[in-house]
LUMVO-601846 format. One record per residue (C-alpha): residue in one letter; y, x, z. Coordinates in steps of 0.2 Angstrom, whole numbers, plus 2048, in hexadecimal, padded with zeros to 3 digits. Example, Ala and Ser with C-alpha at 12.3 -4.5 7.8 and 13.67 -1.06 7.14 Angstrom:
BEGIN
a7EA83E827s7FB844824
***
This chain:
BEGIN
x7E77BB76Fx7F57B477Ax8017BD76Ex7F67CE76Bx7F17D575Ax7E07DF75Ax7E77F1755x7D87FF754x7CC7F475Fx7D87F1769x7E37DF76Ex7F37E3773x8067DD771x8107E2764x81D7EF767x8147FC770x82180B771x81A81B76Dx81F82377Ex82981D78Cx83282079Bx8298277AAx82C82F7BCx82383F7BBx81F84D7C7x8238597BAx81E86A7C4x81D8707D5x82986E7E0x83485F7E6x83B8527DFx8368467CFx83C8437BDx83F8357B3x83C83A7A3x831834790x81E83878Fx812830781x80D81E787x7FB81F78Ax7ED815780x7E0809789x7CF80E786x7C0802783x7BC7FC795x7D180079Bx7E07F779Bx7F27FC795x8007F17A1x8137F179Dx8177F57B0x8247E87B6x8277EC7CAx8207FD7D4x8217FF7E5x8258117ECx8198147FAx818823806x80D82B7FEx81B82C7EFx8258347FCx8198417FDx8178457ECx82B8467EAx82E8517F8x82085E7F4x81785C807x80886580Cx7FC85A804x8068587F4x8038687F2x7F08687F4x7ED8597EAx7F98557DDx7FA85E7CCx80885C7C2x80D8577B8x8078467BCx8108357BBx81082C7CDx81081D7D4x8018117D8x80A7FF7DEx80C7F77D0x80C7E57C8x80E7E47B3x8057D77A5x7FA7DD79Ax8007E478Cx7F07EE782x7DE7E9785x7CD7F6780x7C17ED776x7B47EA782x7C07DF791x7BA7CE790x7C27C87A0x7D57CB79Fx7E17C7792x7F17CE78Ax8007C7793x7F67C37A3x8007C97B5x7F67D57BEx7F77E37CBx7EA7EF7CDx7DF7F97D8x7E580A7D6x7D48117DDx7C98157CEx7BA8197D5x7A981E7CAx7A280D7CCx78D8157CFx78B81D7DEx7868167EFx7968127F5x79A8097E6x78B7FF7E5x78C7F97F9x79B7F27F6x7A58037FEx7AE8097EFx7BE80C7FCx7B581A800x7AB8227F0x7AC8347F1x7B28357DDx7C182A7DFx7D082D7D5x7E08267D9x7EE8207CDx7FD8297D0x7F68397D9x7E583D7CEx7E98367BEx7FA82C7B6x8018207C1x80C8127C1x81E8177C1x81E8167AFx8248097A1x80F80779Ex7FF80B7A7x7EF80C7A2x7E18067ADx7CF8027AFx7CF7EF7ABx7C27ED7B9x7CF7F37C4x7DD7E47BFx7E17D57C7x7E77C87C2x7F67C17CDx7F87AF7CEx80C7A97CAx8117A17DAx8117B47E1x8207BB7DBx8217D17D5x8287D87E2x81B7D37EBx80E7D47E1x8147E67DDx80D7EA7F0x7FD7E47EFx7F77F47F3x7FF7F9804x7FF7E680Ax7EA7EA804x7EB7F9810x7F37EE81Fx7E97DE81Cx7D87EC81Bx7DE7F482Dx7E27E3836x7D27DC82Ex7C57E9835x7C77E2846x7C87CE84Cx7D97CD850x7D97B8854x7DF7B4863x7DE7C886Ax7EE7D286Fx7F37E085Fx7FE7ED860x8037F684Fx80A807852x81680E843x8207FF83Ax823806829x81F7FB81Bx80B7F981Fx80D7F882Fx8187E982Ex80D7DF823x8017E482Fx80D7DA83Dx80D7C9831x7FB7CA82Bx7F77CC83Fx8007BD845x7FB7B2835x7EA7B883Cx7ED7AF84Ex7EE7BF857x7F67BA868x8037C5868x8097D485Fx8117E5864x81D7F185Bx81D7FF85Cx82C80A852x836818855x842814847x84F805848x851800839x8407FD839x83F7F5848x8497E7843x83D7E4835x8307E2840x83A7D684Ax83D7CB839x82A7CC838x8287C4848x81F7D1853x8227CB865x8277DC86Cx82E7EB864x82F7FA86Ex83980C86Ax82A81986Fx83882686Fx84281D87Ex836810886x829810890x81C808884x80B80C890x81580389Ex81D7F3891x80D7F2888x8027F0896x80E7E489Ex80C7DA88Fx7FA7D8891x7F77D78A3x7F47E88A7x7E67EA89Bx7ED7EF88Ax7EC7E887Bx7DB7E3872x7DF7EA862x7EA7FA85Cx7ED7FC84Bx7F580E848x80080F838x80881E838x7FE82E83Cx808834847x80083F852x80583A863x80582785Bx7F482A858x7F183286Bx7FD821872x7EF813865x7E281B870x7EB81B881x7F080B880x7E180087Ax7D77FA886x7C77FA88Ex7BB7F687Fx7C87F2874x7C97F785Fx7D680585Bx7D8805845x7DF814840x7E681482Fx7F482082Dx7F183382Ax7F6841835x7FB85282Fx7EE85B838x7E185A846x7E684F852x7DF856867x7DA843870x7D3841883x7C483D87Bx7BC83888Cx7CB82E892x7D1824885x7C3822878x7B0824883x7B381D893x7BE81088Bx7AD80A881x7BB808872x7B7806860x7BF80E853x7C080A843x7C7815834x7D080B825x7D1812815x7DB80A808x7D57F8802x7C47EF803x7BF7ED7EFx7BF7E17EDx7C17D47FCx7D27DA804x7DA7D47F4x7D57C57F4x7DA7C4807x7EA7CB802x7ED7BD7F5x7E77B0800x7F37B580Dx8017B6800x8017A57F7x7FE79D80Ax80C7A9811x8167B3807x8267AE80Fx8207BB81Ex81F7CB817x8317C880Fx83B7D281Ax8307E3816x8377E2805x8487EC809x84B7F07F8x84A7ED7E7x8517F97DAx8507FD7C9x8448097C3x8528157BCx8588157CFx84881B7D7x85482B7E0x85C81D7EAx84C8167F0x8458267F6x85682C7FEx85481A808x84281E80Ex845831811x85382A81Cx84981C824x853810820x847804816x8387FA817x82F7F8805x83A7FF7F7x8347F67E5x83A7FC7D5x83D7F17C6x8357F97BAx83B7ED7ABx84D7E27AAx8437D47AEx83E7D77BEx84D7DD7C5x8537D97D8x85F7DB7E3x8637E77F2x8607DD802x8657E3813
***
């Protein structure tokens, strides 16, 4: 089978090592190792992927530097990372639609498949979900193993550093998505690296114009190479005043806010306009205090909260809009490292001074640092 041997019920390649390296929250605390654990064994309805390309997301960030919800949530030790593309390297005996040596990323949301979210086609929001790389073994590994309904296979013309990021460009394509955004006025506020796919998914959706808005330069700029129309520094312009210059006096149709900011968050709702959409996908701290009767009832807005990726429609979305328009979500990716430098990559997003850092998880797909 595509150059597998069936070993113990299973189909596999030859040459399995019996452990590998992995980036492992070893203990409490801040801070990541890169250390050997046991490579794991795929079960009979799960996948084992030799792990080519990872992308490091904020939520990594989080793990590393021991934050508030890190501390809540993860149990070490745990290996991170849920970005991820690989081929298949070990299949269970009863997958019948994968084979060994096929591309795929994966949905690193397992959820339990049989409740009622599941079965209405809301499985982003089961309530027994378990997410690789915080609930269970993720991805910054040598191999992963997965649920193999959880794979997709990803087609060759899409190269793996992007194909790595299936899952944040899943959580920006969700957010523009949930709202038209066709021939309507968006503004995205928070340009980290979801909130600038969210800039190219918005105008290869025909929005009519789209707004910045980023505190940090460095990420300004990117939203610039991503062709948003105006990008605006909240912590020196005055963005009410721009914004509604911009869309003759009314404000825009559509706000997508990215970063969970707090007073991002308070600026999504005072800037939409009279019974426009506000999507709000990033996460703040804490409680956030709004005018509730200013800026969300007598506006007659809608609001709509994003959580994660549509399984399974944004991914077909999201490969659509990759093999029609990859060249547009270039630009987010900053950096490509190799696995062994992963310190690098989270000194560069600690310091704001990247987009989407990638990490080559094997010699092969190695990249090269890009300005």
């Amino acid at each position: 089978m595509d150059g597998g041997r069936t070993v113990k019920g299973l189909q596999r390649m030859s040459r399995i090592p019996d452990r590998m390296k992995a980036l492992v929250k070893t203990k409490a605390g801040p801070g990541l190792e890169l250390t050997e654990v046991p490579t794991p064994e795929a079960g009979p309805s799960e996948a084992l992927i030799r792990v080519r390309a990872a992308g490091i997301c904020g939520t990594d960030v989080h793990i590393e530097e021991w934050n508030d919800w890190a501390r809540g949530r993860i149990k070490p030790p745990l290996v991170t990372g849920h970005e991820f593309v690989g081929e298949i390297a070990a299949l269970g005996r009863d997958v019948r639609h994968v084979r060994v040596g096929d591309r795929v990323s994966g949905e690193g949301h397992i959820t339990c498949g049989h409740c009622q979210f599941c079965r209405t086609g809301q499985g982003h929001i089961c309530q027994d979900v378990k997410i690789i790389g915080v609930d269970r073994d993720g991805c910054f590994a040598e191999y992963l193993v997965m649920p193999a309904d959880n794979l997709w296979p990803v087609p060759d013309r899409i190269p793996d550093t992007l194909a790595a990021v299936f899952d944040p460009l899943g959580n920006a394509m969700h957010t523009v998505m949930v709202a038209p955004v066709s021939g309507r006025s968006v503004a995205i506020i928070g340009a980290g690296a979801i909130g600038l796919f969210a800039i190219a998914i918005a105008r290869a959706a025909g929005a009519s114009g789209v707004i910045a808005i980023e505190p940090n330069p460095f990420r300004r700029r990117l939203a610039a190479k991503v062709r948003a129309d105006m990008v605006l520094d909240p912590t020196r312009d005055d963005v009410p005043a721009l914004v509604g210059r911009e869309t003759e006096g009314l404000g825009p149709q559509v706000v997508l806010e990215m970063s969970g900011h707090p007073d991002a968050i308070r600026l999504a709702f005072r800037l939409v306009r009279n019974g426009g959409d506000v999507a709000l996908l990033g996460i703040p701290p804490g409680e956030v205090a709004l005018d509730w009767a200013r800026d969300v009832i007598f506006k007659g807005i809608t609001i709509h909260a994003v959580n994660g990726r549509r399984m399974y429609d944004t991914w077909y979305q999201c490969q659509n809009f990759l093999l029609r328009d990859r060249l547009a979500v270039r630009p987010v990716i900053t950096h490509v490292l190799p696995f062994e430098n992963f310190r690098r990559g989270f000194e560069l997003l600690h310091a704001g001074r990247a987009g989407k850092v990638v990490l080559a998880m094997s010699p092969g797909a190695a990249g090269r640092k890009r300005s």
